[in-house]
Backbone as CSV, one residue per row, in Angstrom:
resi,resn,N_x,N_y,N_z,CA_x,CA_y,CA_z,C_x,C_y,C_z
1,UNK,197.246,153.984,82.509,195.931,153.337,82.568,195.891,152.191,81.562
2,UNK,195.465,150.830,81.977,195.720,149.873,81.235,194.529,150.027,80.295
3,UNK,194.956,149.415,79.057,193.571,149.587,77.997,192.837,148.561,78.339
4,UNK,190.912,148.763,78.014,190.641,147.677,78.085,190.105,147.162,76.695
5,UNK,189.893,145.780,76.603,189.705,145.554,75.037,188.945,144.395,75.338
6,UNK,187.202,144.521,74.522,186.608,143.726,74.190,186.517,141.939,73.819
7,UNK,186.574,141.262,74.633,186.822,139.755,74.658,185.364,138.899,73.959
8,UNK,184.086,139.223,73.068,183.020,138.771,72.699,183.086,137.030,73.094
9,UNK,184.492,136.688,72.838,183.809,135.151,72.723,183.683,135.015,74.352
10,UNK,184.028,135.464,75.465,183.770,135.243,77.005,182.239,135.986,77.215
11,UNK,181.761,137.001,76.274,180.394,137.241,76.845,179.753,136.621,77.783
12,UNK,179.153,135.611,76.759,177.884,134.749,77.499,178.389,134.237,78.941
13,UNK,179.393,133.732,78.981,180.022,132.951,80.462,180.064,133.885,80.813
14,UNK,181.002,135.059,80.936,180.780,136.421,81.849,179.933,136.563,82.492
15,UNK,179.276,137.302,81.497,177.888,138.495,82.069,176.782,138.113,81.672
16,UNK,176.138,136.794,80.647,175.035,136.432,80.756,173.933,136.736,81.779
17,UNK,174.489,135.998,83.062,173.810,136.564,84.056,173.461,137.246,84.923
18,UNK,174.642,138.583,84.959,174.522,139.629,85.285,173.730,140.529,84.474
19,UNK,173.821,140.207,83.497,172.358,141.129,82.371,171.072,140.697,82.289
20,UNK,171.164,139.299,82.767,169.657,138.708,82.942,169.111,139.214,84.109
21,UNK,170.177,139.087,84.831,169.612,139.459,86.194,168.983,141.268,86.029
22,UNK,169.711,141.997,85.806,169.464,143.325,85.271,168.321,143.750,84.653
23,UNK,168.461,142.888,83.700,167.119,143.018,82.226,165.604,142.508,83.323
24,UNK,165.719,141.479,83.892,164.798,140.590,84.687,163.864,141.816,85.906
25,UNK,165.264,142.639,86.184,164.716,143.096,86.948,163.866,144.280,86.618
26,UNK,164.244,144.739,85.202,163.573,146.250,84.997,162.163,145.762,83.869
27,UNK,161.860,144.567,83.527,160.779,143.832,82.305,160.238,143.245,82.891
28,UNK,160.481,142.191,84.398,159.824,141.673,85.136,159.565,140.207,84.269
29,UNK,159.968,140.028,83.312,159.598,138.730,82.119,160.587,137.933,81.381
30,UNK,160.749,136.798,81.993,162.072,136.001,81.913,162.315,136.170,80.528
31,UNK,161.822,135.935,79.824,161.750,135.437,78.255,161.746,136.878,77.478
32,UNK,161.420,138.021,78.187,161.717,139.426,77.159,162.908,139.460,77.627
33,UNK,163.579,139.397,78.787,165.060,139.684,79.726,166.055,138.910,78.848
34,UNK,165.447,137.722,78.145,166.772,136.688,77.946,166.563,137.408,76.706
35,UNK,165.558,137.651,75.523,165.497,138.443,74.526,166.449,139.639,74.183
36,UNK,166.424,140.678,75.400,166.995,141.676,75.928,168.369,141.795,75.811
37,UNK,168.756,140.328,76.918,169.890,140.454,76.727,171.012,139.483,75.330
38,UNK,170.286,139.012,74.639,170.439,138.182,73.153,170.914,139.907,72.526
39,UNK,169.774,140.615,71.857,169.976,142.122,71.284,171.511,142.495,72.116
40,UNK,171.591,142.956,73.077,172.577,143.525,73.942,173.878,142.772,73.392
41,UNK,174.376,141.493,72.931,175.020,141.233,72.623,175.376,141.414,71.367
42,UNK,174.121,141.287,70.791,174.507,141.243,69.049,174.852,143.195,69.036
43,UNK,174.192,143.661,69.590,174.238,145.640,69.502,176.095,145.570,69.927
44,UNK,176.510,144.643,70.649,178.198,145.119,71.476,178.615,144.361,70.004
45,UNK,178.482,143.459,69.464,179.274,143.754,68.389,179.329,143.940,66.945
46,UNK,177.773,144.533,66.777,177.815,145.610,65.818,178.268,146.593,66.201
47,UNK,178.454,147.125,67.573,179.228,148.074,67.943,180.764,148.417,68.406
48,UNK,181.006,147.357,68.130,182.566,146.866,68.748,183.512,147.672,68.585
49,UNK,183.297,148.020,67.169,184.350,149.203,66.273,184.413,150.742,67.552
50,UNK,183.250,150.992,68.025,182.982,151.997,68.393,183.454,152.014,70.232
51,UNK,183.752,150.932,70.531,184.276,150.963,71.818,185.927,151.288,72.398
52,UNK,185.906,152.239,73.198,187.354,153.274,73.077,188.107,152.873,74.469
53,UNK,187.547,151.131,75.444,188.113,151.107,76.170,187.872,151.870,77.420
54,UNK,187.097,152.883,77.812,187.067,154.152,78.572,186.433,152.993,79.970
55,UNK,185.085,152.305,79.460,184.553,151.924,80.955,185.231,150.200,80.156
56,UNK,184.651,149.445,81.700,184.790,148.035,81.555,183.828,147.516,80.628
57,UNK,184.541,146.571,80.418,183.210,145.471,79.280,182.179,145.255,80.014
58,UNK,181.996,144.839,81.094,180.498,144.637,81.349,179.809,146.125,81.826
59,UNK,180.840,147.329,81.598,180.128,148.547,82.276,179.452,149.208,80.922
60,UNK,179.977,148.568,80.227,179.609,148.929,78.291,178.311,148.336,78.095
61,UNK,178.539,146.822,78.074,177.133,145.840,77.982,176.269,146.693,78.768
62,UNK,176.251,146.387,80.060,175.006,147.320,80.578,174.515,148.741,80.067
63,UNK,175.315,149.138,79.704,174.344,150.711,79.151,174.007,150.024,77.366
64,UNK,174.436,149.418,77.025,173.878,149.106,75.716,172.579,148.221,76.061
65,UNK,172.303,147.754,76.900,171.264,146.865,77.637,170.272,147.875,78.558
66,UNK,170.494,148.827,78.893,169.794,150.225,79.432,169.457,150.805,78.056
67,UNK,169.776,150.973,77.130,169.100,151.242,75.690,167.660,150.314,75.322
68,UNK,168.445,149.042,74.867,167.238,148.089,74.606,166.357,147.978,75.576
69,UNK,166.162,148.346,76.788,165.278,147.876,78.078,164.447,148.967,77.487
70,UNK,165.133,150.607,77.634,164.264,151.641,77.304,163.522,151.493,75.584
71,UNK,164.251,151.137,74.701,163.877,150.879,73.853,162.663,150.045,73.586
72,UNK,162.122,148.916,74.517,161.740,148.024,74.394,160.031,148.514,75.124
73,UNK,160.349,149.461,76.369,159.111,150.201,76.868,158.754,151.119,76.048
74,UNK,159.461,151.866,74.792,158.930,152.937,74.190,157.599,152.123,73.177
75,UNK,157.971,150.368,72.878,157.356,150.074,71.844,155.953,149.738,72.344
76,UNK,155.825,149.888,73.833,154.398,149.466,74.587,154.085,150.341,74.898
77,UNK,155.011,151.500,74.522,154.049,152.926,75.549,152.746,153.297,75.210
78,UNK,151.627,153.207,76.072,150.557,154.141,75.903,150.090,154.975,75.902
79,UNK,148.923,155.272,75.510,148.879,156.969,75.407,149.502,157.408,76.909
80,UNK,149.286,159.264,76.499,149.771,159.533,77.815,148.824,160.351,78.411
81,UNK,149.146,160.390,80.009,148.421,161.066,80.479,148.430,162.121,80.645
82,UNK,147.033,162.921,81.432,146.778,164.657,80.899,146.868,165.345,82.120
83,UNK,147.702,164.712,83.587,147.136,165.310,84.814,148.178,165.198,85.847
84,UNK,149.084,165.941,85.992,149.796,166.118,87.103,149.657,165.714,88.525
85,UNK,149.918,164.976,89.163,149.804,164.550,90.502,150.585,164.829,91.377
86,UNK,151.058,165.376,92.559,151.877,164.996,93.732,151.099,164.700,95.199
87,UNK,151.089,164.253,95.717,150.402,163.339,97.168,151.296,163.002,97.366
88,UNK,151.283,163.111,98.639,152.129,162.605,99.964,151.552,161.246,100.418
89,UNK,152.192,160.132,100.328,151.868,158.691,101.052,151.189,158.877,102.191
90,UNK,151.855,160.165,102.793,151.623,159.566,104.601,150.340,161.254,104.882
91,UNK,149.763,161.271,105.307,148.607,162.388,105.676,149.262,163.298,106.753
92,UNK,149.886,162.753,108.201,150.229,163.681,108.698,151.322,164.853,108.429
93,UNK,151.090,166.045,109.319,151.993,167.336,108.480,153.259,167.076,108.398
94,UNK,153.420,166.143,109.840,155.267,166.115,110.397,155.878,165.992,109.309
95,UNK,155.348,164.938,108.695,156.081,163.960,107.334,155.693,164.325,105.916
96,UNK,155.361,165.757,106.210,155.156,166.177,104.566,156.764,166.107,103.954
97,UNK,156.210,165.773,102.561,156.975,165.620,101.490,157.955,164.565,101.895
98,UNK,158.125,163.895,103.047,158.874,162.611,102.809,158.076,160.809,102.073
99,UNK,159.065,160.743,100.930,158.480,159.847,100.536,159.020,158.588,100.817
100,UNK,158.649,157.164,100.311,159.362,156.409,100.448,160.965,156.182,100.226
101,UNK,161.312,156.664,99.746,163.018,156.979,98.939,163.793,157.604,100.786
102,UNK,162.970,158.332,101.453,163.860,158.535,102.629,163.505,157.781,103.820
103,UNK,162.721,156.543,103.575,162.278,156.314,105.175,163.531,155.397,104.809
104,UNK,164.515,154.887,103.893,165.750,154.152,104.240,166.545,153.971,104.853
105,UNK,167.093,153.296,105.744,167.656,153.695,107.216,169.298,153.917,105.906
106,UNK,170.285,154.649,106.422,171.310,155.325,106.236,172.390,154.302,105.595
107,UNK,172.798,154.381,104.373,173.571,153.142,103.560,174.789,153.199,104.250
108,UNK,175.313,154.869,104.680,176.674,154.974,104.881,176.999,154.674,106.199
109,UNK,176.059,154.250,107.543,176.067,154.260,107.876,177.112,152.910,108.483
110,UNK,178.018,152.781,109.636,178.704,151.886,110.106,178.005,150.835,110.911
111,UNK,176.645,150.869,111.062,175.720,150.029,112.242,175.552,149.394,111.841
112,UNK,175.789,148.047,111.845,175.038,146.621,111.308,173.661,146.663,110.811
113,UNK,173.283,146.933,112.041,171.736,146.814,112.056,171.067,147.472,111.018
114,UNK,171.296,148.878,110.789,171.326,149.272,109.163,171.515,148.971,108.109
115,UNK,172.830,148.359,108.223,173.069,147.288,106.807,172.434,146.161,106.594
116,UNK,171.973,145.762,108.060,170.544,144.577,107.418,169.422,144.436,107.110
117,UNK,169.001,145.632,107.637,167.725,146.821,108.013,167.181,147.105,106.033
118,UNK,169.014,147.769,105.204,168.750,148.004,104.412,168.836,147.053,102.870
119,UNK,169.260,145.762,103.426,169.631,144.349,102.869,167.786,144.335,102.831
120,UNK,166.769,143.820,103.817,166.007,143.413,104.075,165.023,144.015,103.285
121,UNK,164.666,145.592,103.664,164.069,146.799,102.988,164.168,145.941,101.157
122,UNK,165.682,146.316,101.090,165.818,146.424,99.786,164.908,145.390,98.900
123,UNK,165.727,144.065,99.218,164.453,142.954,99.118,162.700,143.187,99.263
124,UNK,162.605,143.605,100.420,160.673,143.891,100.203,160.300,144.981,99.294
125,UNK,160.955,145.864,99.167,160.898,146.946,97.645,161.086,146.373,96.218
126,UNK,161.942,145.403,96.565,162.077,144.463,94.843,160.567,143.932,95.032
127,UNK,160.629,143.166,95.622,159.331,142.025,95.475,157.834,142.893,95.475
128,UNK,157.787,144.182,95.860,156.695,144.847,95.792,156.768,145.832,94.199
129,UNK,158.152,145.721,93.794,157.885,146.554,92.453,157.360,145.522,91.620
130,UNK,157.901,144.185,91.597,157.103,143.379,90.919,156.025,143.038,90.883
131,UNK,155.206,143.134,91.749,153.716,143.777,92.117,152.997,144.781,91.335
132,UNK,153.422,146.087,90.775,153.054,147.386,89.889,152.987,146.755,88.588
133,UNK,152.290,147.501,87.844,152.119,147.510,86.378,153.638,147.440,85.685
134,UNK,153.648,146.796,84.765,155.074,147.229,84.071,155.828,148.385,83.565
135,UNK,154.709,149.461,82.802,155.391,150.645,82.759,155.645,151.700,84.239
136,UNK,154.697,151.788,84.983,154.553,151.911,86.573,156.098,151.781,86.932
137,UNK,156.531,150.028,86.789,157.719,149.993,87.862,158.632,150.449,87.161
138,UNK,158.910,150.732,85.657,159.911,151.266,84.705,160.066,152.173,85.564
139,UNK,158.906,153.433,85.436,159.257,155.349,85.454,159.913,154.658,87.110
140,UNK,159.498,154.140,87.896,160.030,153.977,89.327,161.256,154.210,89.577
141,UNK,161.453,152.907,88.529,162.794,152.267,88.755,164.150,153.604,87.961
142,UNK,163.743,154.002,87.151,164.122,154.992,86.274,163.997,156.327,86.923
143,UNK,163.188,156.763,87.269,163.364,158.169,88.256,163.775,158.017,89.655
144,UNK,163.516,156.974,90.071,163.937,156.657,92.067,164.611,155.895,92.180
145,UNK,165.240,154.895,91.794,166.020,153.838,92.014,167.395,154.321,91.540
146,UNK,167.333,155.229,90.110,168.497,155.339,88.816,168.928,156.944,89.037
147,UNK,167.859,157.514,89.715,168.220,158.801,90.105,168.013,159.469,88.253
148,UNK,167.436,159.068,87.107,166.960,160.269,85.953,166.465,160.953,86.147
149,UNK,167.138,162.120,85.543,166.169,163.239,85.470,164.593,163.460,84.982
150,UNK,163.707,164.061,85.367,162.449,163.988,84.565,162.429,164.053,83.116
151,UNK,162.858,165.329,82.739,163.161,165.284,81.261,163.592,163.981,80.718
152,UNK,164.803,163.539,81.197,165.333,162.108,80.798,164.479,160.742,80.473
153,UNK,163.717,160.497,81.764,162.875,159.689,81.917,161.591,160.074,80.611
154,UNK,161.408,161.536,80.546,160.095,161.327,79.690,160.635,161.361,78.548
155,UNK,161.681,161.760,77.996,162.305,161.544,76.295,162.197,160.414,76.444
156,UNK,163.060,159.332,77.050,163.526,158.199,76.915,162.146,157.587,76.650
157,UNK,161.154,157.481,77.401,159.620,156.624,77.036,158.493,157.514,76.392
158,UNK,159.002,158.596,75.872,158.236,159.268,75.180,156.629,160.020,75.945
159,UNK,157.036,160.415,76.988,155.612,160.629,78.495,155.855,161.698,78.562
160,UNK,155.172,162.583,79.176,155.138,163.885,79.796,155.193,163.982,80.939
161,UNK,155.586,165.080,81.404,155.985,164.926,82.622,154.984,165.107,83.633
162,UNK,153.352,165.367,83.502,152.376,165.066,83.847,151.952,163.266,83.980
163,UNK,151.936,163.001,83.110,152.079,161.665,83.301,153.695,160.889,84.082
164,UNK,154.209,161.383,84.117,155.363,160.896,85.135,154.927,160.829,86.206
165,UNK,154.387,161.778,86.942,154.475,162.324,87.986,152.948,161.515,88.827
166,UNK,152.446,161.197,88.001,150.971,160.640,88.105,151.433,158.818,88.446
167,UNK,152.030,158.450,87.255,152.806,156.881,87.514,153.617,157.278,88.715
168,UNK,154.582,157.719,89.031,155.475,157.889,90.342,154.668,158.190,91.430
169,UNK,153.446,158.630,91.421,152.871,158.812,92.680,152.038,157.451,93.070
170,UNK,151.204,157.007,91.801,150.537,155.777,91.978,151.506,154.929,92.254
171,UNK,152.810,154.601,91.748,154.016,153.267,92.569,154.186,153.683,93.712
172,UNK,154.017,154.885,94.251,154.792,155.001,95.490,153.705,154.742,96.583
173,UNK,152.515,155.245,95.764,151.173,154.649,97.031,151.271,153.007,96.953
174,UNK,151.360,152.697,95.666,151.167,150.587,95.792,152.793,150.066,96.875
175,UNK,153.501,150.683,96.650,154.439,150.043,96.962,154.282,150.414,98.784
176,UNK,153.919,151.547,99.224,153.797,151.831,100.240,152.572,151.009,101.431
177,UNK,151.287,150.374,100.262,150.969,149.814,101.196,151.252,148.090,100.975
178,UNK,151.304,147.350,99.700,152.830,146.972,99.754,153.707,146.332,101.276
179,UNK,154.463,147.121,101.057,155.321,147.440,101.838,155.066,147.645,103.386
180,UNK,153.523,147.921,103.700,152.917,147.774,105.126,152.245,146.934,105.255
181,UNK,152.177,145.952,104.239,151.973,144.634,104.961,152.618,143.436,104.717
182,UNK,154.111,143.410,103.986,155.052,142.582,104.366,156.408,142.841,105.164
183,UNK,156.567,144.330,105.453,157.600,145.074,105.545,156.940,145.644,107.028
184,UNK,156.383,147.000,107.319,156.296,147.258,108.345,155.558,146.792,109.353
């Protein structure tokens, strides 16, 4: 297995904009994202000593940049809330408990039409998370998009899991109608 070893002075040309793009997408705010990813660099090499080669350089940057993102929502977090929620988007029985996360037509699937189906989708789900509150599209993006665990998600922003569950239900109603009137 070839080693890999930290190159700092190629950063910025690298992955600048693969972390902007990243940061951009989970802060929604050009100017905290470019912030974001400024920290992310200076953290890789105050941390440099500590890198053992295991993932790629930009697979490193990004989780040191998944720190500061989370880091950066803990410093806005607001109080939390006191009230457990689950609701179903859709009222009829057929479709209990399916939420938005499965009406995705099938990634693995070999059909074109799926792969554009889920090209297209994907796009009207970005542009509608940017729509939600900012902490809103965090827990989203962080419990449904990233697949965290609850526990995870509520250490990491300091929430309960009453209040998780309350933000994840309110994104999934905005995004759902949203989503029925540029999307379905």
């Amino acid at each position: 297995m070839a080693e890999h070893k930290l190159q700092p002075n190629n950063w910025v040309d690298q992955y600048a904009d693969y972390l902007f793009n990243y940061a951009v997408s989970r802060v929604s705010d050009a100017e905290i994202a470019k912030d974001l990813v400024q920290e992310t660099f200076f953290a890789g090499l105050n941390s440099a000593k500590n890198y053992k080669g295991d993932a790629a350089e930009r697979t490193w940057l990004v989780s040191i940049l998944k720190r500061k993102v989370i880091d950066h929502y803990r410093k806005i977090n607001s109080k939390k809330g006191k009230a457990e929620v689950r609701i179903n988007y859709k009222s009829d029985a057929d479709s209990e408990g399916d939420w938005l996360e499965e009406q995705v037509a099938d990634p693995f699937s070999a059909d074109g039409d799926h792969i554009l189906e889920n090209e297209e989708l994907g796009l009207a789900i970005q542009e509608c998370i940017t729509k939600l509150p900012q902490k809103q599209a965090l827990v989203f993006k962080l419990k449904t998009i990233q697949g965290m665990s609850t526990e995870d998600v509520c250490n990491e922003l300091d929430i309960n899991p009453s209040n998780l569950w309350v933000m994840i239900h309110r994104a999934r109603t905005a995004l759902m109608g949203c989503l029925n009137k540029i999307w379905f």
